[in-house]
Phi, psi and omega in degrees: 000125173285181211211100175258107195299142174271220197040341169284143167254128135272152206232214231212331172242035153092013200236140192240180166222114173273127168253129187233077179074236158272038175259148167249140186247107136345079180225195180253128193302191156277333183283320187288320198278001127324286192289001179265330184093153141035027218300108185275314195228137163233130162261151211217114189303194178241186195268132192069020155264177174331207074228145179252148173303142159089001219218139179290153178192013151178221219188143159251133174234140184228167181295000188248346200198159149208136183217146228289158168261195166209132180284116190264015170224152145299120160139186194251136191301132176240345152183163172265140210262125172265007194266325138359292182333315181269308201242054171337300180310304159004304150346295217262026152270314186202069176328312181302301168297328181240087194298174158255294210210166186245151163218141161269096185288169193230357172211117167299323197286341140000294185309329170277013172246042153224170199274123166282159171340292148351290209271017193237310184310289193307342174264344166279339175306315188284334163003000000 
């Protein structure tokens, strides 16, 4: 069963965002690494590129799948959770806890087009 956090922002392609002053920390809900299985691989930007709201900016690969991530925020990678590198799998033990990239944003107002916890549990029910 999945575990929809409140305090998270979620976005429509399963991407969550923790917000920490102007940072945003980046991962995959839990409800996607339940439907992905097994995380083998995350492709990953590099420290100081771009990311666009809306806009792809690595790859999750499971033993079932691969799937794109799309940046549910604007603004600049300012790191990368490297321990991902080794440890892919890391995801699907604590989806919450093990974020992808920190973005530093460039617009807050961004957050208001994703889904609080509530209402991202009711879009995953349609699923």
């Amino acid at each position: 069963m999945a575990t929809f956090k409140e305090g998270f922002y979620y976005s429509e392609t399963h991407e969550y965002v923790k917000v920490e002053g102007d940072f945003a920390y980046v991962g995959i809900s839990d409800y996607a690494q339940h439907a992905l299985g097994t995380v083998v691989y995350v492709d990953m930007p590099e420290v100081d590129d771009e990311v666009e709201a809306g806009e792809e900016f690595g790859a999750v690969e499971s033993v079932k799948a691969a799937s794109d991530l799309v940046s549910p925020v604007s603004g600049t990678v300012v790191e990368i959770n490297e321990a991902l590198e080794d440890e892919p799998e890391l995801v699907n033990k604590d989806a919450f806890e093990n974020w992808i990239i920190k973005v530093e944003m460039s617009d807050k107002g961004e957050l208001e087009n994703l889904m609080n916890a509530a209402d991202y549990e009711k879009f995953c029910e349609k699923e």
